[in-house]
C-alpha positions in Angstrom: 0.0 0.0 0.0 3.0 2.4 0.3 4.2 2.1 -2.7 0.5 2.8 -4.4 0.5 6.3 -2.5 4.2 7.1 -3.3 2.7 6.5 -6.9 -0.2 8.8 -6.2 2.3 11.1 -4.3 4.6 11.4 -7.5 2.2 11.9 -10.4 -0.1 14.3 -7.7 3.2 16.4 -7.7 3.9 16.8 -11.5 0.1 17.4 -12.8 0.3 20.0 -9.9 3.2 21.9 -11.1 2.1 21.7 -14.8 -1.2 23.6 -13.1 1.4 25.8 -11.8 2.7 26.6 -15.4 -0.5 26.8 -16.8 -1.7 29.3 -14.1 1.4 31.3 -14.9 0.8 31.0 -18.8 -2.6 32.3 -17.9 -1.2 35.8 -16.5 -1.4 38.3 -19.2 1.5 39.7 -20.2 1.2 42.4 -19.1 1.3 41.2 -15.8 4.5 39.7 -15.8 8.0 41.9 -15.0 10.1 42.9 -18.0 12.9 40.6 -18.3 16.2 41.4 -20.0 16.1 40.2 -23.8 16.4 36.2 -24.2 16.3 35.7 -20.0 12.8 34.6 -20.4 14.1 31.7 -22.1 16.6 30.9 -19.4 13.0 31.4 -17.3 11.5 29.0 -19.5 14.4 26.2 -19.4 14.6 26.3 -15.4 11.0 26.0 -15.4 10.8 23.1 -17.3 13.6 21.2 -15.6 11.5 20.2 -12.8 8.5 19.6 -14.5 10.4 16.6 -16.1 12.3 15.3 -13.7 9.2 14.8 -11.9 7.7 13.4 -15.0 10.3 10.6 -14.9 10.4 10.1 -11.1 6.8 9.2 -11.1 7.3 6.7 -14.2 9.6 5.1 -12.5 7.6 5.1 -9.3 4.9 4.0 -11.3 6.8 0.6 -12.5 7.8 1.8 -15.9 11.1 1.1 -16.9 12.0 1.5 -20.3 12.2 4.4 -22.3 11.9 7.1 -19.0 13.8 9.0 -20.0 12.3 9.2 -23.8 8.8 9.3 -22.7 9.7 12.1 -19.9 11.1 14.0 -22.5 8.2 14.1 -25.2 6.0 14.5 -22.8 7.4 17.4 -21.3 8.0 18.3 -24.4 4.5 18.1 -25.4 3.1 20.2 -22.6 5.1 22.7 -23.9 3.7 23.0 -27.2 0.1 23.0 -26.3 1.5 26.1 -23.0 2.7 27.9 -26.4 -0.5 27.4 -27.8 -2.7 28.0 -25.0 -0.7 31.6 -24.6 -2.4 32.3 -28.0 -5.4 32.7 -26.4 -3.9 34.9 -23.9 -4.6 38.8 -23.8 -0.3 40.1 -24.4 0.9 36.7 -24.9 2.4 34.8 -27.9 3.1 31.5 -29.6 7.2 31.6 -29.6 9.0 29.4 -31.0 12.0 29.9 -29.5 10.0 29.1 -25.8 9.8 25.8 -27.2 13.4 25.3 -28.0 14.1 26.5 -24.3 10.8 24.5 -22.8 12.7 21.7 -25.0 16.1 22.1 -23.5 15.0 22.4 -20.0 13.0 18.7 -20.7 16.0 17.0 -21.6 18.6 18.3 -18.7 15.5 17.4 -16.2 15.0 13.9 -18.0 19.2 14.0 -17.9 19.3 14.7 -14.5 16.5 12.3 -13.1 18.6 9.8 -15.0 21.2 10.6 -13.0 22.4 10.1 -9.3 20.2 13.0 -8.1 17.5 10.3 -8.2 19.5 8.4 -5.7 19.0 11.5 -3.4 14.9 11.4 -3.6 15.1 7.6 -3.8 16.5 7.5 0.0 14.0 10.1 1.2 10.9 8.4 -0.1 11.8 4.8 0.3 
C-alpha cells in the first residue's frame, strides 16, 4: 500500500506543477515583470527542468522502466507545445518558438538529471 500512494504522491506532484505553469501561462503579459532580452528563455528552461524530472520520477515510481527518459522528454515536451499554444489565447501573450526550444532544453537536462544520481538522493528520502 505504500508504494501505491508514493505513486499517487509522484504523479499528484507533476500534474500539480504543470497547473502551476498553466496558471502562470494564464497571466497576461502584461502582468508579468520585463525581463532582460532572451532571459525569459533561461525562465522557460529552469522552469521546465522540474517539471520533467518529476515526470520521470513518477514513471519510475509507477513501475515503468524502459524508455523514461524518452517518454519524460516528449512529454514534457508536449506540454510545452500546447502552454505555447494556450498563450495564444492569452490577452499580451504569444506563440514563440524559441519558448519551445528552451521548454525543450530544460525537458532534456531534467530527464538528464533524473537519470542521473540526483535520483539516488529522492530515492532514500521516499523509500
Amino acid at each position: 500500500m505504500k508504494n501505491k500512494r508514493i505513486v499517487i504522491i509522484c504523479w499528484f506532484l507533476t500534474i500539480g506543477y504543470m497547473g502551476i505553469i498553466f496558471y502562470l501561462s494564464s497571466l497576461k503579459g502584461t502582468d508579468l515583470p520585463s525581463l532582460p532580452q532572451y532571459f525569459d528563455k533561461v525562465v522557460h528552461i529552469c522552469i521546465y527542468i522540474p517539471l520533467a524530472f518529476l515526470c520521470s520520477f513518477s514513471f519510475r515510481k509507477s513501475g515503468v522502466k524502459k524508455n523514461v527518459f524518452i517518454l519524460s522528454f516528449i512529454i514534457t515536451v508536449f506540454y510545452g507545445i500546447t502552454d505555447e499554444t494556450h498563450q495564444l489565447y492569452v490577452p499580451d501573450r504569444e506563440f514563440a518558438a524559441g519558448d519551445i526550444l528552451a521548454d525543450s532544453l530544460g525537458a532534456l537536462l531534467g530527464s538528464w538529471l533524473e537519470r542521473i544520481k540526483i535520483k539516488n538522493f529522492f530515492n532514500s528520502i521516499i523509500s
